[in-house]
Structures are given as C-alpha cells and as structure tokens.
C-alpha positions in Angstrom: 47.1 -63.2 -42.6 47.8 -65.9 -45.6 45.0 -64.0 -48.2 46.6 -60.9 -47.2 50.0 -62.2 -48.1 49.0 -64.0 -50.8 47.0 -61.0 -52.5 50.6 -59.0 -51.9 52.1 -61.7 -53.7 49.7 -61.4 -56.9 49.9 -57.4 -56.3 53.3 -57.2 -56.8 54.5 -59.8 -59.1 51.8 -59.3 -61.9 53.2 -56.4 -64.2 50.6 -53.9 -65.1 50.1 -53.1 -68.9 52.2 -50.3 -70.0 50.6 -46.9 -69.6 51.1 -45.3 -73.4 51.9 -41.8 -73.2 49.9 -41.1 -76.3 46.2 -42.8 -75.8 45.0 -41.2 -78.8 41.4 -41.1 -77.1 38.6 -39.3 -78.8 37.9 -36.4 -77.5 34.8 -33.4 -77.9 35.7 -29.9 -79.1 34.2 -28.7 -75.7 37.0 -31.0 -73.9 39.7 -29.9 -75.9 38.4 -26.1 -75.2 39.2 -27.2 -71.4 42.4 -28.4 -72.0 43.4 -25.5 -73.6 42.1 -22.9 -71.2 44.2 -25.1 -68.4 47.4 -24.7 -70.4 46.5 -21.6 -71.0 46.4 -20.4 -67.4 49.1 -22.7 -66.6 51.6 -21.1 -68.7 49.8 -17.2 -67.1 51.0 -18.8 -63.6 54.3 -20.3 -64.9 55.8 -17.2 -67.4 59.2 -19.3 -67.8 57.3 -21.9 -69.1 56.2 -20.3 -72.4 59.1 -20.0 -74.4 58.9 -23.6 -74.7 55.6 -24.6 -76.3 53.7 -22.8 -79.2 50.0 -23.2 -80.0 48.9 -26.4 -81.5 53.0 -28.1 -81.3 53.3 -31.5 -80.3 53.9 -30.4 -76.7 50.4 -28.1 -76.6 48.3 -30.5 -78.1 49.8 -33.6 -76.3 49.4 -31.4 -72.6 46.0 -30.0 -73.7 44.7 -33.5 -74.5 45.7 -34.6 -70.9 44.2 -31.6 -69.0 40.8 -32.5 -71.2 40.9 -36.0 -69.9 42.9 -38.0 -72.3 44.2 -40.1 -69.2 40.7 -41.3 -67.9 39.7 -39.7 -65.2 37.7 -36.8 -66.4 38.2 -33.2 -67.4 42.0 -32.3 -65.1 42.4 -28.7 -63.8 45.3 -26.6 -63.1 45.6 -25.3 -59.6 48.3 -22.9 -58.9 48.1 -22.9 -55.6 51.1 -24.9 -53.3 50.3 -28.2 -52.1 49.1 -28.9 -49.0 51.2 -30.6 -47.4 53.8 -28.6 -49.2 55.5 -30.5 -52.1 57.3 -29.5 -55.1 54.2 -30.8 -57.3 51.1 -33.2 -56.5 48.2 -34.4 -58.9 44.6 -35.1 -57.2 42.2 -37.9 -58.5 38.5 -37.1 -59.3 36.3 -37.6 -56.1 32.8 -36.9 -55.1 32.0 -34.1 -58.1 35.3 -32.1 -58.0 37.2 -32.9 -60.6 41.0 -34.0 -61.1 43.5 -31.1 -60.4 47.5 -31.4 -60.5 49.4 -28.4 -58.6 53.5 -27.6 -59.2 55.1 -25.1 -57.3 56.7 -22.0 -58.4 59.9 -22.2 -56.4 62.0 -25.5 -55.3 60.8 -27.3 -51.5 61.4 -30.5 -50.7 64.9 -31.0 -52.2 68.0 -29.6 -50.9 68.5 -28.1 -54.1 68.1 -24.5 -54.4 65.5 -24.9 -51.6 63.3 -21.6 -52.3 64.8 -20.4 -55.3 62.3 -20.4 -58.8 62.2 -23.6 -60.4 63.6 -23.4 -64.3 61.5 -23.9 -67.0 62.9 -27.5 -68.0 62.1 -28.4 -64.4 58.6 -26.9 -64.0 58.0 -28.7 -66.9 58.7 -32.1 -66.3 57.1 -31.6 -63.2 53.6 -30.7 -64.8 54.3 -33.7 -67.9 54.5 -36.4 -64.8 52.1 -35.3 -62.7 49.4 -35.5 -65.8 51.0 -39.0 -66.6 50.0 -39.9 -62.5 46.9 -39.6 -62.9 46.8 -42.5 -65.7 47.2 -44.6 -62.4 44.2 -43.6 -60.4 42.4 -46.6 -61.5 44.8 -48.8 -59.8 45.2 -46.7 -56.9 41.6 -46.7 -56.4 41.6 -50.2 -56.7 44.3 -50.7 -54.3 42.4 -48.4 -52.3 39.2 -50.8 -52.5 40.9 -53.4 -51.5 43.2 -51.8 -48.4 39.3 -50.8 -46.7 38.3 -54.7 -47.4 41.1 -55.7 -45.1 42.9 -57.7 -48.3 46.0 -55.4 -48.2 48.0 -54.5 -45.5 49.9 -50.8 -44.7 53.0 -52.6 -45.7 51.8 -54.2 -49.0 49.6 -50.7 -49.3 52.7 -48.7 -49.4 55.1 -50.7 -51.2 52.6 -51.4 -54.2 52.1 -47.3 -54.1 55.5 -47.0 -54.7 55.5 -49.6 -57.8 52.7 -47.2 -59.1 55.2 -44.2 -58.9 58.1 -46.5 -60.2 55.3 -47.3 -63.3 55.0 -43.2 -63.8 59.0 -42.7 -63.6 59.0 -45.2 -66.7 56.4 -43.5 -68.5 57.7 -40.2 -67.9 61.2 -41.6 -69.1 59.0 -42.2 -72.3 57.4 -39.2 -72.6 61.0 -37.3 -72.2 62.7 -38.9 -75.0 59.9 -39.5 -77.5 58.1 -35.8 -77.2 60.4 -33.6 -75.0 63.7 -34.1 -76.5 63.0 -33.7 -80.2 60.4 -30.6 -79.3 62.9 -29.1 -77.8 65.2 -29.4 -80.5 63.1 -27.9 -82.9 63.2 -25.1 -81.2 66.8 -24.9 -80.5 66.1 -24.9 -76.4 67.7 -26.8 -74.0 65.7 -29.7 -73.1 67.7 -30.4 -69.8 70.0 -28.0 -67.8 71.9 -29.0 -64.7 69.1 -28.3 -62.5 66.9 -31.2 -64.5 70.1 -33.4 -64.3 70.7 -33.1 -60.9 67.2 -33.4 -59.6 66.5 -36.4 -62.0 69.5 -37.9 -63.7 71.2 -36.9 -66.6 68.3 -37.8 -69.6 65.8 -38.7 -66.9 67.2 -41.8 -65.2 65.0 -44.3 -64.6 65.7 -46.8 -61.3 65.2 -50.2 -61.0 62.5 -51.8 -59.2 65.0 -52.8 -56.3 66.5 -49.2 -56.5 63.1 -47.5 -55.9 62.1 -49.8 -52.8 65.5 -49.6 -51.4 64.7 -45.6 -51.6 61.3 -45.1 -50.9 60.1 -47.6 -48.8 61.9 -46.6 -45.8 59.9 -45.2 -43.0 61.9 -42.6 -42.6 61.4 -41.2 -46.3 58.2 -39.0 -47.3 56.9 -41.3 -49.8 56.8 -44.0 -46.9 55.2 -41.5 -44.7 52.7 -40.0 -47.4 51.4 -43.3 -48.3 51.6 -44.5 -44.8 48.9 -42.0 -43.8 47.1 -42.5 -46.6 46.1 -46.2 -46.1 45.7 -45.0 -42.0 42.8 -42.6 -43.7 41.1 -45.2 -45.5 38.0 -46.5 -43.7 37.9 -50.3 -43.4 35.1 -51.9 -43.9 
C-alpha cells in the first residue's frame, strides 16, 4: 500500500514536459502521402469542414503531418464511423498491428447541447485538432498502463493521473487554438469560434485548472471517471 502511494505521489506531482504542438519531425514523402489521403477523406466525411482549410495552408499541412505520424505513434487513420461506446469524438492508440485511428461524430451526443443535431464546422474541427494532439500522450498512458498490471498504481491513482493526461491535452489544444487556429482563420475571414464552440468549450477555449478538472472529472458519477474506471478493471495484472 505505501509503494502504491508513494508512486501516486511521484505520478502526480512530477510535471510532464510540454507536448509542442508543432514537433517539426521528419517525415517520408510516402508518410506525408498518408496524411493527406486521411484529410482528404476526412474532409469527404465532414463536407462542413472544407471551407475552412485549403491545400498545403498551415492548417492542412500541420493536420496532415499528424495523421502521417508527426505525434509518435505511427501512421493515424481517420475512421468515420461513431464511437463505440458512443461519444462525440475518441482517438485509439496503436496496438498489436492496427494502427492509430481517431473517430468524431457527425452530429452532437453526449452534451445536452443540440443533442442530435450536425455539429458546426468550428466544432468538428476542434474536435479532430484534439483528438490528434491525444494521441501525443499514448506513451504515458501506456506507461501508466505498465505500471497499473504491475500492481504499482491503483484504480484511484489510475484514473485521476488519466485525467491529468486529458488536462495536459486541454492545454495543448488551448495552444494549438490560439497559435494556428485563430490567425488561419482570420486569413480567411471565417469565424474561428461561434456560440456553439463557446458554449461547449469556453469562450477562446478555456482552459481549467488542475483543481477544476479533478473537481469535474473525477467524480464517479461522471463518464470520464467511469471510462477510465473500466479501463484500469480491463488491464490484466500481472
């Protein structure tokens, strides 16, 4: 019980390195040929999408270089398909040969919000930009992981370190949205928030505090809580 403890204690107080949101990582022609089939079909399965990128822009090449691998965990593919469970968008690590995949849904589910109704394209899109930033923190979700089926981490310190994970994406993602998404959008003299964006995620993509987002999500009663819950039940311990 005192490792376990401890290890929380170490898990939780040491503060990751910043996740970039431009790696700059080399990448092959063949890779960047992925990426840009995945946007490509992407933007097929999301029409309202289009409008807002043009080939080779800061936004193309910056999501292209993401679905080719940019984030480190191999070539990413889109899947239009829902999630399942259903949730408004999900990304999937790489794992035993299949390759990384991210999914957004077309129309709003889990919020109250227009609950059905088609997503707009300010939405979809930040949806898609943070689920591609996620997957920058499968190595320390694997890790995690690693550890939880060693018997060093607890459900409780499992769950609430997940959830310091998503916090660390929210903060990217913050990034992302001010340094790339704003001025893009600008340039082309489209909206880069409308009140659907602003009342799903704040007004200029508010970011939480650390207390804020455990006070939220780590409540057993919330999905986060209950997502990550069954993940660490799934795990097989060693």
């Amino acid at each position: 019980m005192k490792k376990t403890i401890g290890l929380f204690i170490i898990l939780f107080l040491v503060t990751p390195p910043s996740r970039a949101w431009d790696k700059s990582v080399s990448l092959t022609q063949d890779q960047l040929a992925w990426g840009e089939a995945q946007i490509s079909r992407l933007l097929e399965d999301r029409p309202v999408m289009a409008p807002y990128v043009r080939k080779d822009d800061d936004l193309w090449k910056w999501t292209v270089r993401q679905f080719a691998g940019e984030g480190g965990d191999g070539l990413v593919v889109w899947n239009a398909r829902d999630p399942d469970p259903l949730w408004d968008a999900r990304f999937y690590g790489a794992w035993q040969g299949k390759k990384a995949y991210i999914q957004v849904t077309r129309n709003y589910y889990y919020k109250d919000y227009h609950r059905g109704q088609p997503k707009t394209a300010p939405v979809l899109w930040y949806e898609t930009l943070f689920e591609l930033l996620n997957l920058n923190t499968m190595p320390e979700v694997l890790e995690l992981g690693n550890l939880a089926a060693k018997g060093k981490v607890d459900k409780e310190a499992y769950v609430k370190k997940r959830i310091i994970i998503e916090w660390e994406t929210m903060k990217a993602a913050h990034n992302l949205f001010h340094d790339l998404w704003v001025p893009h959008c600008q340039r082309l003299g489209l909206p880069y928030e409308d009140s659907d964006m602003t009342s799903l995620y704040g007004r200029s993509i508010k970011v939480l505090s650390r207390n804020e987002v455990l006070q939220t999500f780590f409540d057993p009663k919330s999905f986060h809580y209950q997502y990550y819950e069954k993940q660490y039940d799934g795990i097989p311990k060693k």
